[in-house]
N, C-alpha and C positions, 0 to 999 in steps of 0.2 A: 640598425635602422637605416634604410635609404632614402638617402636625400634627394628630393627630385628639383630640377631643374626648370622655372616656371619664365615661359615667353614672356618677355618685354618690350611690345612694341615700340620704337623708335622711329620715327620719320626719318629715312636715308634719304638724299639728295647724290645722283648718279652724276659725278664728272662726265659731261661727254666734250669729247673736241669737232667744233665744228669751223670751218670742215673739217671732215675727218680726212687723217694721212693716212696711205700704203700703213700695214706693220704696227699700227698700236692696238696695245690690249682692250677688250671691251669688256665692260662689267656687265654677265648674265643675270646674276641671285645674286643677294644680299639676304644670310638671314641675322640676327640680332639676339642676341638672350641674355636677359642680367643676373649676375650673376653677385649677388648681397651689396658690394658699394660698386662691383666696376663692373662692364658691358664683355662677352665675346660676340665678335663678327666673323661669318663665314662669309667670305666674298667666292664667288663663280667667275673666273677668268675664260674668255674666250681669246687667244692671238696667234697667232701663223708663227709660231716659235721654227726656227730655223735650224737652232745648234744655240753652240756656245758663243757665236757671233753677233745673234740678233733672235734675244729671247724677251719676256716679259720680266722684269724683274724686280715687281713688288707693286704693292697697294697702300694709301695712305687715308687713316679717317682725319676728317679734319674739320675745325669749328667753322662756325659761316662766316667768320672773318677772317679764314685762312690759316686761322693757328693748328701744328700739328699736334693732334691726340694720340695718334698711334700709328705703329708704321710695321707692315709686316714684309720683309726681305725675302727674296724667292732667289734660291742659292744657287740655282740648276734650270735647263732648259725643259718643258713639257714636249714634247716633239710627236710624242707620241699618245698622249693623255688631254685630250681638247671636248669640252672645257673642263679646266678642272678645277676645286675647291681648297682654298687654304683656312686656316684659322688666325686669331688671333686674341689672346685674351686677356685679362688684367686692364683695359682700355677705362679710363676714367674720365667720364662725361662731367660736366659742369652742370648742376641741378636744374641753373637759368637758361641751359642751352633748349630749344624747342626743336631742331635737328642737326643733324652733322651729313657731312660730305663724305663719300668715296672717290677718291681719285686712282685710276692704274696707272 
């Protein structure tokens, strides 16, 4: 039997820095899907990765008070793959929460 995997919308709230500096990552897509008690997020990175010097190196959801929910590590430079898509899953929202943050 195939389990399918049904959209759960969630209100995302986009970190952005303003102003923005030279060299940080921006967040393209955000999509979201629940998955029975916890969330996966695909986050879309846009950043002018350089090398192993001066790359983007992770995303974090986080509650509107700042606490962090989940945090996915990006181990290696994109240099060559812009923008591109990481996952992250098992993320456990709080029921009272009404949305959460991405920050790059």
């Amino acid at each position: 039997m195939k389990s399918s995997k049904a959209r759960f919308f969630v209100p995302v709230i986009l970190l952005l820095s303003i102003p923005a500096f030279a060299g940080q990552a921006k967040i393209v897509d955000v999509e979201v899907t629940k998955n029975k008690d916890s969330y996966r997020f695909d986050v879309t990175l846009r950043h002018d990765d350089a090398g192993w010097d001066h790359y983007a190196d992770g995303w974090e959801v986080l509650s509107p008070d700042g606490k962090l929910l989940g945090k996915r590590v990006l181990a290696h430079p994109h240099v060559s793959e812009q923008p591109f898509t990481r996952s992250l899953s098992g993320v456990s929202i709080p029921q009272e929460l009404a949305t959460v943050s991405i920050r790059a």
